[in-house]
C-alpha positions in Angstrom: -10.9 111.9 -25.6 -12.6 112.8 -28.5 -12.5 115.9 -31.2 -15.6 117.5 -29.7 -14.7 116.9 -26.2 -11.4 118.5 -26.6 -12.9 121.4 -28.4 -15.5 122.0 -26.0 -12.3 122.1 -22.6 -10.5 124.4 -25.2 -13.7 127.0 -25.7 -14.6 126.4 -21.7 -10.7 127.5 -21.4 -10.6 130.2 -23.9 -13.9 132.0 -22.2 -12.0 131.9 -18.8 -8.7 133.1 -20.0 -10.9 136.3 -21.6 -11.9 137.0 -18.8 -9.4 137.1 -16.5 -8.1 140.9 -15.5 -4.9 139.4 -12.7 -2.2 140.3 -15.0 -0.3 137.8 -11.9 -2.5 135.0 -13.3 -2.4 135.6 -16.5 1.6 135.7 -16.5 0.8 132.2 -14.3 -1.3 130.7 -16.8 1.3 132.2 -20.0 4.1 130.1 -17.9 2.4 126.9 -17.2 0.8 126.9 -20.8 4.6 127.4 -22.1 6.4 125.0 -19.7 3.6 122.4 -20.8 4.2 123.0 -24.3 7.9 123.0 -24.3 10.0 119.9 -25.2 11.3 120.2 -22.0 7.9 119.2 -20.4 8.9 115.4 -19.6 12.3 116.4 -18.3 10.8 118.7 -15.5 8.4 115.9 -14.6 10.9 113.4 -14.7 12.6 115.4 -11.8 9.9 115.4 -9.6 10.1 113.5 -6.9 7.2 110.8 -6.0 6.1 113.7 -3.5 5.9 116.1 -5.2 4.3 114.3 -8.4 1.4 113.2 -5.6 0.7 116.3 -4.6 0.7 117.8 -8.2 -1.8 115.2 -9.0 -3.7 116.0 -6.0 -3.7 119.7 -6.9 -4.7 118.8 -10.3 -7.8 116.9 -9.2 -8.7 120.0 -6.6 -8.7 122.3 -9.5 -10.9 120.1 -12.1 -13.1 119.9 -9.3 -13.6 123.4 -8.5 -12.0 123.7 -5.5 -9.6 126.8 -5.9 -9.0 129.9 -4.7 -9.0 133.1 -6.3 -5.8 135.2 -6.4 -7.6 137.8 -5.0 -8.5 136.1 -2.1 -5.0 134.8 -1.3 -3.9 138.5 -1.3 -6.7 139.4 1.1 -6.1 136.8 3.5 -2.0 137.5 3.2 -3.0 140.8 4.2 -5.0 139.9 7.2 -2.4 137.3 8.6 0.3 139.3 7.7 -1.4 142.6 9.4 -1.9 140.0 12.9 
């Protein structure tokens, strides 16, 4: 990947981090960031099991395509099945 492509994911991710209001996300996205970041990355993939490394990589793929759910809308629907 490029310089340029790399900056333009960073400003694309910078402009939706600023605008996020869930404090829940935002403590979400803090976490991942800092897991990711940390030396320890590797060693919490490397534990992984091939399972649950598919289905990471699945969820991964859902996400880059768009196809994710707001918090929001997972605490509505909680709240509908729940109230059932």
């Amino acid at each position: 990947m490029s310089k340029k492509e790399i900056d333009k994911i960073k400003t694309i991710i910078y402009e939706k981090v600023n605008e996020l209001n869930d404090e829940t996300l935002l403590q979400m996205v803090n976490e991942a960031i800092t897991a990711y970041g940390s030396s320890s990355r590797q060693e919490i993939l490397d534990e992984l099991t091939p399972e649950q490394h598919q289905r990471l990589q699945e969820s991964i793929k859902q996400a880059d395509e768009g196809n994710t759910v707001s918090n929001e809308e997972v605490k509505k629907k909680t709240k509908e099945w729940l109230s059932k």
